[in-house]
C-alpha positions as CSV (number, residue, x, y, z in Angstrom):
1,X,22.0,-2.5,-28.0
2,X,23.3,-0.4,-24.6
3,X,21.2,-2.1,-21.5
4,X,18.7,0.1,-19.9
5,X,20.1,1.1,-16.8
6,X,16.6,3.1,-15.3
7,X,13.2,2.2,-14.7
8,X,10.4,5.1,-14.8
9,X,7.6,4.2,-12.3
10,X,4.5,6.2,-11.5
11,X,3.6,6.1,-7.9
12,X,1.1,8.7,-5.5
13,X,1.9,11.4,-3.6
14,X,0.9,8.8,-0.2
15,X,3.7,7.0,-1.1
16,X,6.2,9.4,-1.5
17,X,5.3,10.8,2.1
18,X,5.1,7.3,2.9
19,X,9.1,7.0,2.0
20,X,9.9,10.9,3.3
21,X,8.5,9.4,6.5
22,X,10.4,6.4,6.8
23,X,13.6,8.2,6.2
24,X,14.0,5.8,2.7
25,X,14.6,9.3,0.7
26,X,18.0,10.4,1.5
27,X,19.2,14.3,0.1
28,X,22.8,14.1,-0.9
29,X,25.7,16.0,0.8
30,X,25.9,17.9,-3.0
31,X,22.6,19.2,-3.1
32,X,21.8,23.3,-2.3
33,X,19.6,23.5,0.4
34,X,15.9,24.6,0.2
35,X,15.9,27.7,-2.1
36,X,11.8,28.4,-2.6
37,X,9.5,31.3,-1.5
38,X,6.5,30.2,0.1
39,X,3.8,31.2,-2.5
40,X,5.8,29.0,-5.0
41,X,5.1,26.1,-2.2
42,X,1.1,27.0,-2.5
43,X,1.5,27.4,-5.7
44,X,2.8,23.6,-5.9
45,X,0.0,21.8,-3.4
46,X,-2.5,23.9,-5.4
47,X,-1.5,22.4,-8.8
48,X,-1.7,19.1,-6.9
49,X,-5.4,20.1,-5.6
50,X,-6.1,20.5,-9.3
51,X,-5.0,16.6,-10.4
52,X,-1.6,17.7,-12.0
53,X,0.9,15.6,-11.0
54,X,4.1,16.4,-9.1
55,X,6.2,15.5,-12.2
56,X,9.3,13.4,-12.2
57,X,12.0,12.6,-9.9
58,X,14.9,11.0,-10.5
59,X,16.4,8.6,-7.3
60,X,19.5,6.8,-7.5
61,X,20.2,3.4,-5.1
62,X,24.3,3.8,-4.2
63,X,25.1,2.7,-0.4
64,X,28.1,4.9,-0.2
65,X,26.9,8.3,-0.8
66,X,27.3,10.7,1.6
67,X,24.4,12.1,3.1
68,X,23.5,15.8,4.9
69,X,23.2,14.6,7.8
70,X,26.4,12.4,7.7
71,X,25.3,8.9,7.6
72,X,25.3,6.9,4.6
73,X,22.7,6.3,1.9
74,X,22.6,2.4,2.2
75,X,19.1,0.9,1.6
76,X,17.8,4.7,0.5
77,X,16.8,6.1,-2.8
78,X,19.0,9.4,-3.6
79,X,16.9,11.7,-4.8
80,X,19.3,13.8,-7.4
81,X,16.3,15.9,-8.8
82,X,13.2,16.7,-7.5
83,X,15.0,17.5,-4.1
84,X,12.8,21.1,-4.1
85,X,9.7,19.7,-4.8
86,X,9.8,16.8,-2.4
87,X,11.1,19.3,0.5
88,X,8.0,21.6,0.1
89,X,5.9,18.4,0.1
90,X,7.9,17.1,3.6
91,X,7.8,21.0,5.0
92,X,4.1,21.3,4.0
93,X,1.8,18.3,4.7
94,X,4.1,16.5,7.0
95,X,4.8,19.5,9.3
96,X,8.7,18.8,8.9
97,X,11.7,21.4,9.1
98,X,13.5,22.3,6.1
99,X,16.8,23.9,6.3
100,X,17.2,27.4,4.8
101,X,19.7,29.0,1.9
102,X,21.0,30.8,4.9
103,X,21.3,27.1,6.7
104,X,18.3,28.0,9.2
105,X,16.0,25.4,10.2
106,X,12.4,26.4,9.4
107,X,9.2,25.5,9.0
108,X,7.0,26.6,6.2
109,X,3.7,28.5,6.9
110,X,1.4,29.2,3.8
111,X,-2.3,29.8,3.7
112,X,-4.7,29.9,0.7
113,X,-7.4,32.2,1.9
114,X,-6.9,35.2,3.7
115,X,-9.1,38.0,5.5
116,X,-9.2,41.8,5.0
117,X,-9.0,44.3,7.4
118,X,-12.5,45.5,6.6
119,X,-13.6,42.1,6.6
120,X,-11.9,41.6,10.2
121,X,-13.9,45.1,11.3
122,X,-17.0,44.1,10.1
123,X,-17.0,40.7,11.6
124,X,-15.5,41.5,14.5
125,X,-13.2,38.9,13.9
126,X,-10.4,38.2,16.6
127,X,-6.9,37.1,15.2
128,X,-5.1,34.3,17.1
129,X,-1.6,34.2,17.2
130,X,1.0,31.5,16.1
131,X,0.9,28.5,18.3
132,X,-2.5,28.7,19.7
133,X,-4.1,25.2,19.7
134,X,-7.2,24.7,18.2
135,X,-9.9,21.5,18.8
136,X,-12.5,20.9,17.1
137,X,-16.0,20.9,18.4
138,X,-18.6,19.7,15.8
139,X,-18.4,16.0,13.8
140,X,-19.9,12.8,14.5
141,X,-16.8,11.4,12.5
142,X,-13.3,11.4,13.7
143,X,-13.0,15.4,13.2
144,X,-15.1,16.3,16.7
145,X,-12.3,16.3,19.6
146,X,-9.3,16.6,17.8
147,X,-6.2,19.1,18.5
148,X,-4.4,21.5,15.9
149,X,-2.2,24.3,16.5
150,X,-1.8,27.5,14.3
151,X,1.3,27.7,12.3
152,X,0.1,31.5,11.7
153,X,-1.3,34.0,12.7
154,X,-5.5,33.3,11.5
155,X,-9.2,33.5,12.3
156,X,-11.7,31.0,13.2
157,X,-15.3,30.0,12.8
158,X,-17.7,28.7,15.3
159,X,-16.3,25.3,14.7
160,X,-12.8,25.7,16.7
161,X,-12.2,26.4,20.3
162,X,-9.1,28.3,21.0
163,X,-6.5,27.6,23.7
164,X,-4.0,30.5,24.0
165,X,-2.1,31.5,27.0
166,X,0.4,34.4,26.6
167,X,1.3,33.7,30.1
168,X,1.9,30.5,30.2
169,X,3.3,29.8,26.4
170,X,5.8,26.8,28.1
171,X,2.7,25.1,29.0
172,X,0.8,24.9,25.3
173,X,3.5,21.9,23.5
174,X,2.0,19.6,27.1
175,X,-1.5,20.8,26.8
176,X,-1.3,19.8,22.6
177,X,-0.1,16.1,23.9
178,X,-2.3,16.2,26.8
179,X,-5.6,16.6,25.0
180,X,-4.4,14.7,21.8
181,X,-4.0,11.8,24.4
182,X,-7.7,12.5,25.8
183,X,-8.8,12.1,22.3
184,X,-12.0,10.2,23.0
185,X,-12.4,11.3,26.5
186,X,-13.1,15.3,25.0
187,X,-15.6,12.9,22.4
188,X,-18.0,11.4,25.0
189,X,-18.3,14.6,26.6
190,X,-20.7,16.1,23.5
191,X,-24.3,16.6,23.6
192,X,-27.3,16.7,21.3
193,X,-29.3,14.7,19.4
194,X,-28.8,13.4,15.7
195,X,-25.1,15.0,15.8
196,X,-23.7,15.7,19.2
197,X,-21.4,18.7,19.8
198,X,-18.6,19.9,22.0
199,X,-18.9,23.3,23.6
200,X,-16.8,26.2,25.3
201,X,-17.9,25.1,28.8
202,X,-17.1,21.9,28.6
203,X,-13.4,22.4,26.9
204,X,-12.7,24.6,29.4
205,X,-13.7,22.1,32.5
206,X,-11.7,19.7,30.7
207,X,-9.2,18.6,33.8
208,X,-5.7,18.5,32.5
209,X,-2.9,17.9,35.4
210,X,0.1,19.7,35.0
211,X,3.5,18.8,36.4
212,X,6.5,20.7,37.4
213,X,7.8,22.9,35.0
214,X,10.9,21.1,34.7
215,X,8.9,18.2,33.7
216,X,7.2,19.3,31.2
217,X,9.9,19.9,29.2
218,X,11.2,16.6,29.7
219,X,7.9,14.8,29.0
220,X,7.5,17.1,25.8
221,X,10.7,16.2,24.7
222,X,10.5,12.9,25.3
223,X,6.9,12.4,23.8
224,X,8.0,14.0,20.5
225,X,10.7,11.9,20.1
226,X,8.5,8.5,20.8
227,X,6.2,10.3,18.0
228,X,8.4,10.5,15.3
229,X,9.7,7.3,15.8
230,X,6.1,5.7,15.8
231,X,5.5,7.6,12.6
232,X,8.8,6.4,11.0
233,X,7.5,2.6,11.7
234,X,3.9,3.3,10.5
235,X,6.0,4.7,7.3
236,X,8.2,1.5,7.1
237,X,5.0,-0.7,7.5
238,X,2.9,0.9,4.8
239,X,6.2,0.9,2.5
240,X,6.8,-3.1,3.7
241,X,2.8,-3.5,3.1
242,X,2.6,-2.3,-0.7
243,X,5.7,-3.9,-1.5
244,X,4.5,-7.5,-0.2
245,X,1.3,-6.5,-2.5
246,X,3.6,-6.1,-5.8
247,X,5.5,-8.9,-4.9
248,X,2.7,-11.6,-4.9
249,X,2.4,-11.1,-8.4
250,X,5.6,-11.3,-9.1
251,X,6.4,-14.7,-7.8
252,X,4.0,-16.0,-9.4
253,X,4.5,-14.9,-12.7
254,X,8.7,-16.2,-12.1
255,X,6.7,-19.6,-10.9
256,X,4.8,-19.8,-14.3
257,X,7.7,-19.0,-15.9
258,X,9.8,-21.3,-13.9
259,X,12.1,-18.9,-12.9
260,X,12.4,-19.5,-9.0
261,X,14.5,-22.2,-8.6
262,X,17.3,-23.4,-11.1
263,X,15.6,-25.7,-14.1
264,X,16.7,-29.3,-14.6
265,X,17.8,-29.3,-18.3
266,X,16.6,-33.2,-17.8
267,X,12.9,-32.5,-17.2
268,X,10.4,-33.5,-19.6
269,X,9.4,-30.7,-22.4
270,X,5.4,-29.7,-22.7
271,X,5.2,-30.9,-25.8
272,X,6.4,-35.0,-24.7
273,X,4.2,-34.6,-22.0
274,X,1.4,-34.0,-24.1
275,X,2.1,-36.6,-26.6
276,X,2.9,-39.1,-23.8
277,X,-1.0,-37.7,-22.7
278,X,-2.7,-38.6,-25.8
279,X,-0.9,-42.2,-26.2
280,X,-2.3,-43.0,-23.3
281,X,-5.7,-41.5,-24.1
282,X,-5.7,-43.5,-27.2
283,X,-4.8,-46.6,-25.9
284,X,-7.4,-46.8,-23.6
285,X,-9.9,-45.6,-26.6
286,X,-8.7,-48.0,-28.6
287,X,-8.5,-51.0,-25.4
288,X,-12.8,-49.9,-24.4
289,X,-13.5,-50.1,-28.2
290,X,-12.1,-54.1,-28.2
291,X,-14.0,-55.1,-24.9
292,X,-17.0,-53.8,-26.4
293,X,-16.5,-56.0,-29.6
294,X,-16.1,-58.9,-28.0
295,X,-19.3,-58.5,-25.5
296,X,-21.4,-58.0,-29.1
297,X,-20.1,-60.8,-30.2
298,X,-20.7,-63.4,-27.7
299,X,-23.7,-65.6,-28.6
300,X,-26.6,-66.2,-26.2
301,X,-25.2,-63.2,-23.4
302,X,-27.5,-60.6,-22.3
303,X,-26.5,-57.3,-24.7
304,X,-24.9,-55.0,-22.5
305,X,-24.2,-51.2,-23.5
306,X,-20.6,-50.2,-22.4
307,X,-20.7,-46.8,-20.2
308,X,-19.4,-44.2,-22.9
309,X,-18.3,-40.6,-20.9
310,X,-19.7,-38.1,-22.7
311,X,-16.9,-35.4,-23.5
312,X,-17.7,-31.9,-22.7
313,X,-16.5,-28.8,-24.9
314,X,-15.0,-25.5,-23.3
315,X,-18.0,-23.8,-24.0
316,X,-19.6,-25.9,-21.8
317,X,-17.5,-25.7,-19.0
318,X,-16.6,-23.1,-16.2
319,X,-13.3,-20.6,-16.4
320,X,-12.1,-22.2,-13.8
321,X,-13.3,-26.0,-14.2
322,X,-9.6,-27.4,-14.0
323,X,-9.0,-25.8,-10.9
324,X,-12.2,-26.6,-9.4
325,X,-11.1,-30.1,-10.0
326,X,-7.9,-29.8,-8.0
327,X,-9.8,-27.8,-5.1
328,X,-12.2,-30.9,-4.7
329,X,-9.2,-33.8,-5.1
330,X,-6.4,-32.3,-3.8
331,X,-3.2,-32.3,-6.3
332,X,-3.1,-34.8,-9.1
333,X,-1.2,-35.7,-12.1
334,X,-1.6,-34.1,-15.3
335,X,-2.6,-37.7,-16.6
336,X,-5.6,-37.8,-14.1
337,X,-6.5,-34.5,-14.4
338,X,-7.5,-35.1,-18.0
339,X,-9.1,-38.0,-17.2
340,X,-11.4,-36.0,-14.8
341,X,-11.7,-33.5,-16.8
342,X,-14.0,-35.0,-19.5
343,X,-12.1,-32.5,-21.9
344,X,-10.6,-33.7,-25.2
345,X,-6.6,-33.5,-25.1
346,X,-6.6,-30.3,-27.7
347,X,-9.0,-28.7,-25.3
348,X,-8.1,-29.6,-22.4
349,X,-4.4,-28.5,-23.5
350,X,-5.8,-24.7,-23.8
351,X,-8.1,-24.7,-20.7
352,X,-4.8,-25.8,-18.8
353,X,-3.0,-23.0,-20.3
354,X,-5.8,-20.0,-19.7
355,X,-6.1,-21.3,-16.1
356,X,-2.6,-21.2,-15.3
357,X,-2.1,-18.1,-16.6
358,X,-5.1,-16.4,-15.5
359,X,-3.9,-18.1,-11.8
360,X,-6.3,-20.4,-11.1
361,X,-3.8,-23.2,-10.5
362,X,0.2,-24.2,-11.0
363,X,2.8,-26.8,-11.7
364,X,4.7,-28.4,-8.2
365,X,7.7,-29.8,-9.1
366,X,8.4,-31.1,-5.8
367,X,11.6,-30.6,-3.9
368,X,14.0,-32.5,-5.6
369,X,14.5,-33.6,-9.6
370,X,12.9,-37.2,-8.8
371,X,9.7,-35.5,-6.9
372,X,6.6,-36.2,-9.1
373,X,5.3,-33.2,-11.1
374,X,1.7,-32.9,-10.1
375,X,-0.9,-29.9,-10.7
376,X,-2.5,-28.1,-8.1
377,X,-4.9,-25.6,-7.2
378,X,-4.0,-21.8,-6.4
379,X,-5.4,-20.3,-3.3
């Protein structure tokens, strides 16, 4: 039978804006650049909205593929379909450019809901152009004080303050970073009771100080570019995070199995060690039952009733009553661990085996063939 050369692996939409962020998805130099309409791209998040999923993608792990930017794709996942789907994700709820079929960079600006000209007349509605910022004023949570800007041209309810400028349009990019970096300052200036609010007034007291003009561009680009790089880490530690998390597991099942470290074809099977287990448990039966005969024996001495260890069944004990052993005596011997355990050897045998599968506890071999094998308790 031909090996399986693929693995199919579901995983959330976080995640794959975790790896767009990160820069681990990587486009290939062969693939046609971003082809859809924008209603197909609402059309997509709306689906999402609904529960269906985003359906399959296929990612390929080769280090020498050429990228479109140039660079290589080591330590990336291709992606050789999906590339549409995954661009209107990146162009849509990460804000990111996407490059045209005519090769333009763009972003993508969609909207679900949309008003009428009759209902803009009847509400007297006023229509804000692109790139006006937008801050929130109501929300005990996080939403009260923070910063948007307009991607269209919209609308907005009581909620939103507006900051537009047509005169000074240089000067919204360092006002955005500006207030986003007053964050809690704009919060402790709301008032009222149970659920304090921002207002107008106070927005527009809010002191920003505003450098040459020269400067601004420079802090703006700079700023940006210290942005995307702290989102890239954030990215790389939530992708280094969940795979740490999968990984745990995995040891621990190779451990079980005895799959981390190379097996010495000399070591003792199970099943000696168990019969080497019940010898012993035998012997002393048989060694207690002979001291006793001899003490009933013995003419004219004070009758004296041996101390018998009542032996418990595994319905009697705790899921975890091995382990708990090893957690109170630190790591012992499968020998002594029987002995403690008051558990018959059949018993005791399938307790052992539940527990180490279930985690509770795990074979050390030591460092070296000659190291004694002792059993220990899992954290």
């Amino acid at each position: 039978m031909a090996t399986q050369r693929y693995s199919v692996t579901p995983h959330p939409i976080d995640t794959l804006l975790t790896w767009v962020k990160s820069g681990e998805i990587a486009i290939p130099e062969i693939q046609r650049p971003f082809v859809w309409e924008a209603t197909k791209v609402r059309n997509l998040l709306d689906s999402l909205y609904q529960g269906f999923p985003v359906g399959y993608l296929i990612a390929w792990r080769n280090p020498t593929v050429k990228l479109k930017d140039g660079t290589t794709s080591a330590g990336k996942r291709i992606l050789i379909d999906g590339q549409q789907r995954v661009t209107a994700l990146m162009a849509s709820l990460l804000g990111m450019e996407v490059l045209t079929k005519d090769y333009a960079s763009v972003r993508i600006r969609i909207a679900n809901e949309f008003v009428t000209e009759i209902g803009i007349k009847a509400g007297r509605l006023r229509i804000f152009p692109e790139g006006t910022l937008l801050v929130a004023m109501y929300g005990e949570g996080k939403t009260r004080g923070q910063v948007s800007e307009l991607g269209i041209a919209a609308t907005i309810n009581q909620a939103c303050a507006a900051i537009h400028s047509p005169k000074e349009l240089h000067l919204m990019p360092f006002i955005k970073i500006a207030l986003k970096a007053n964050y809690l300052e704009m919060r402790q200036l709301a008032e009222g009771g149970n659920q304090p609010n921002l207002n107008l007034s106070k927005i527009k007291d809010f002191p920003i100080r505003v450098p040459p003009k020269d400067e601004v561009f420079e802090i703006c680009d700079q700023v940006e570019s210290l942005f995307s790089l702290a989102d890239q880490l954030e990215a790389k530690l939530t992708a280094a995070r969940k795979f740490v998390d999968r990984l745990t597991p995995a040891l621990l099942a190779k451990a079980f199995r005895g799959e981390l470290v190379p097996q010495d074809p000399n070591d003792e099977p199970a099943s000696m060690l168990l019969e080497r287990i019940l010898a012993v448990r035998q012997a002393d039966s048989a060694r207690g039952k002979t001291i006793r005969s001899r003490r009933s024996g013995t003419k004219g001495s004070r009758t004296k009733t041996a101390s018998i260890t009542n032996m418990l069944k595994r319905d009697q004990i705790a899921q975890n009553h091995l382990s708990s052993i090893l957690m109170e005596c630190g790591p012992l011997s499968a020998e002594a661990l029987l002995s403690a355990s008051q558990l018959e050897i059949d018993d005791f045998y399938d307790q052992l085996r539940d527990e180490e599968a279930n985690g509770f506890l795990r074979e050390n071999r030591g460092d070296s063939s000659k190291s004694p094998r002792v059993l220990e308790h899992v954290v």
